[in-house]
N, C-alpha and C positions, 0 to 999 in steps of 0.2 A: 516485451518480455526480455529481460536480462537471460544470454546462455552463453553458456564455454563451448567452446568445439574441442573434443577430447578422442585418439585413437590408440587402439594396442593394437601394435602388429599392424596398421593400416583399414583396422576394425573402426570407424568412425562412429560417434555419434555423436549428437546436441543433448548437454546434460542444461538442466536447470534448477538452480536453490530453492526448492521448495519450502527451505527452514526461510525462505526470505519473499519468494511469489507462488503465487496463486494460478494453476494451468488448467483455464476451462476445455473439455471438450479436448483429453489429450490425444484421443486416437486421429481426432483432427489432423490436428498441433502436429503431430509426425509427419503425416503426410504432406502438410506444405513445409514443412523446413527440411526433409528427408530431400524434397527436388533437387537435384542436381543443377539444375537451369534455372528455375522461378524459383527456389528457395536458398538455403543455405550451402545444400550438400552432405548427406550423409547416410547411414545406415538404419537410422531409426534415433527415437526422442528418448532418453534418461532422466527421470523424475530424481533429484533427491531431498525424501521427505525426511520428517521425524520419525522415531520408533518409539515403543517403549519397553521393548527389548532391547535394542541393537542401538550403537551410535544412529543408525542413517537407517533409512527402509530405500529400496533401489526399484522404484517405480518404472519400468520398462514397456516400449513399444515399438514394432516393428516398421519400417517405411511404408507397410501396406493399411497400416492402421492396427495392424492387429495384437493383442497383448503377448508379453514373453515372461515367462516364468523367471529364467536365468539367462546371464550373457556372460560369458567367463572373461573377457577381452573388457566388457561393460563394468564389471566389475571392480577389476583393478582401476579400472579409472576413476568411479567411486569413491572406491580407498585413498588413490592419489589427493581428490579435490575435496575430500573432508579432509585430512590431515594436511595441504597444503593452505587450507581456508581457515583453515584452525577451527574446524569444526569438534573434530577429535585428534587432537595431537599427541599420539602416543606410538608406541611400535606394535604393540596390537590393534588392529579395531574387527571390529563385528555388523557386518552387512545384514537385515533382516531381507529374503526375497520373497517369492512367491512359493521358492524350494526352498524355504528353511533358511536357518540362519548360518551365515559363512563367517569362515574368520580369516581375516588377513593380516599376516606380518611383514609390514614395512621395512625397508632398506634406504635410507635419505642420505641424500648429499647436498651439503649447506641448507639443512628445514627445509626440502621440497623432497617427496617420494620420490625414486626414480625406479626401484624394482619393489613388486611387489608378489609374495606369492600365498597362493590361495587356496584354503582345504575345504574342496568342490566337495565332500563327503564322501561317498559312499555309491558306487553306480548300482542301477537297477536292472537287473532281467528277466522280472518275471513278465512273460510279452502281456499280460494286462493290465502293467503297471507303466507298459515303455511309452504309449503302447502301441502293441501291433497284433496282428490276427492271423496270427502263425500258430500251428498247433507244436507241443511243448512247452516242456518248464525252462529250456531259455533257447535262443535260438544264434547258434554261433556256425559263420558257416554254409547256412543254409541257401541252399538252389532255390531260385525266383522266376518265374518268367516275365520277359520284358519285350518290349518292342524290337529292342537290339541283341534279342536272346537270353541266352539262361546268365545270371551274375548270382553269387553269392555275397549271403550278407549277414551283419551280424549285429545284434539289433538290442541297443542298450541305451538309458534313460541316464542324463545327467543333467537331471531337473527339468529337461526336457528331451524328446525323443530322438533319437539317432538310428541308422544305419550305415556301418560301415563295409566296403567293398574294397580289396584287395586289385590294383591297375599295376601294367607292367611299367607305364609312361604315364604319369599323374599328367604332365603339363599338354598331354593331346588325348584327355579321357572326356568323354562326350559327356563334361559336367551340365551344360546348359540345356541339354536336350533329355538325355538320362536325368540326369537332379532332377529337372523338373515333372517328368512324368511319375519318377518314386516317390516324389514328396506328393504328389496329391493320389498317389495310389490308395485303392479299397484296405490297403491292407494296415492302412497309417490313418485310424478312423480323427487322430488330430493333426494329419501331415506329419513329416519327419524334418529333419538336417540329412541333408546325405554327405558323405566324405567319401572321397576319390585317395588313398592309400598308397602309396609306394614305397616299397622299404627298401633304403638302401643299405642297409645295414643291421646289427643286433641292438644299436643306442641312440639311429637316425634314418628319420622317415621322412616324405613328400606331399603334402597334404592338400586336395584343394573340395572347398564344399561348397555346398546347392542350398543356401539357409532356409526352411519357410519363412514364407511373408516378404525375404529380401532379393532372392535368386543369388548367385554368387558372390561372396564378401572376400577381401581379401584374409581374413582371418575368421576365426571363431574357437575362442575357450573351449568352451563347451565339446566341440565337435573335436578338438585334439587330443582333450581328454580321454571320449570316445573311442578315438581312433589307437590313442595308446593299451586305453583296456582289448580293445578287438586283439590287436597286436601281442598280445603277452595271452590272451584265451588262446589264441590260434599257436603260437608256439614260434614267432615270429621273431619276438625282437624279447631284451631284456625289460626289467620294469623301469628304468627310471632310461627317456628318449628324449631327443631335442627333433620336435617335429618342426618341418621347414615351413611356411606358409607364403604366399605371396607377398604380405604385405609384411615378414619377419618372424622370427624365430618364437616358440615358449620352450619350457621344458617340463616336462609330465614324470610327473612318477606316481606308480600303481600300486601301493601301498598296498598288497593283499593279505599282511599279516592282521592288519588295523581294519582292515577292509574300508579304506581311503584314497584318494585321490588328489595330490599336490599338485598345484600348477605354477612357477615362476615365468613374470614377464614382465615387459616393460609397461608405463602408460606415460604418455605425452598431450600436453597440453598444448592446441594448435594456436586457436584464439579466444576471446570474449569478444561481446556486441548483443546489440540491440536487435530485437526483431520485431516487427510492427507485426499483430494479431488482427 
């Protein structure tokens, strides 16, 4: 199997030219190239197939084998390696997912993408579409009980489901232990993303999240997105924030006139190579 190794923000994954191979058994396929040790290394397998909507359809799966709707970090890397492949060489292209189709407008330096940003659409609250099993019409906020006591959370779908929680100190918040018990909580009848939030400002926050299926990544699209809507529901910060992440910066803006969601950020190409299936 011909794949690139492609990251945003430190967000890795193995993409493969599906307009050129054929990937049996890809919930497999993830899991042995996702190893860290016996495989390649990364976060989870990126399919890119044909559409016939969309330039590309972005075939997604996570290191545990299990499928993802959307990867906002996954994403932009998509856009990168069609327009850098010459698959679609233009300044817009159009990603079909599992959540609808996205569109991304390119920024190139000498014919290679280097920024990309991405209109994630439109977040979701109503908790049986996020979903979650809270009672109301959206849940912003809300007291939880947890092993580690009460946290509030605010609980919004961008393509996939999220929870985010408000920390004084992101980089010493009991991501691995907390994450992981919110993500398989009753209340997450498909698991969550959880995000660890720290503001330090009206236009710059601290981000660190618990993915399902992956435990901690150093980035996630999706989940900053999230983490910026929580932030502007709550009264927090302005709409348009450069949230910080481990593995690097995006910037979000929450569009609530349009009721949309802009994501700018980088996507890097690590390597290509051969993998023996």
């Amino acid at each position: 199997m011909k794949f690139t190794k492609m990251h945003g923000c430190g967000n890795d994954y193995i993409y493969v030219n599906c307009f050129e191979e054929k990937v049996e058994n890809p919930s497999e396929v993830a899991i042995k190239v996702s190893d860290r040790r016996f495989g390649i290394g990364s976060d989870g397998l990126i399919l890119i197939k044909p559409s016939e909507v969309a330039d590309c359809f972005m075939d997604m799966y996570n290191m545990d084998g299990s499928r993802g709707k959307m990867c906002g970090n996954g994403i932009r890397c998509v856009g990168k390696y069609v327009y850098d492949n010459g698959i679609a060489t233009k300044d817009v292209i159009t990603v079909e997912t599992l959540s609808g189709i996205k569109t991304l407008k390119v920024t190139a330096v000498n014919g290679r993408a280097e920024l990309l940003r991405v209109d994630m659409g439109s977040p979701i609250f109503k908790p049986e579409l996020v979903p979650v099993k809270l009672p109301g019409d959206i849940i912003i906020d809300r007291p939880v009980n947890t092993g580690f006591g009460e946290v509030r959370l605010t609980c919004v779908s961008m393509g996939n489901p999220h929870a985010v929680m408000f920390v004084e100190d992101a980089q010493n918040a009991p991501v691995h232990t907390l994450g992981r018990e919110l993500e398989i909580s009753e209340i997450f009848p498909e698991q969550a993303n959880i995000e660890f939030c720290q503001v330090i400002s009206d236009t710059e926050v601290r981000m660190r999240v618990w993915e399902r299926g992956s435990g901690e990544t150093w980035a996630c699209g999706t989940g900053a997105c999230a983490t910026v809507v929580a932030c502007v529901l709550n009264g927090r910060t302005k709409d348009e924030v450069t949230v910080h992440m481990n593995g690097g910066d995006v910037i979000i803006k929450y569009d609530r006139e349009n009721d949309t969601v802009y994501m700018t950020g980088p996507a890097t190409t690590v390597c290509t190579g051969d993998y023996p299936l």
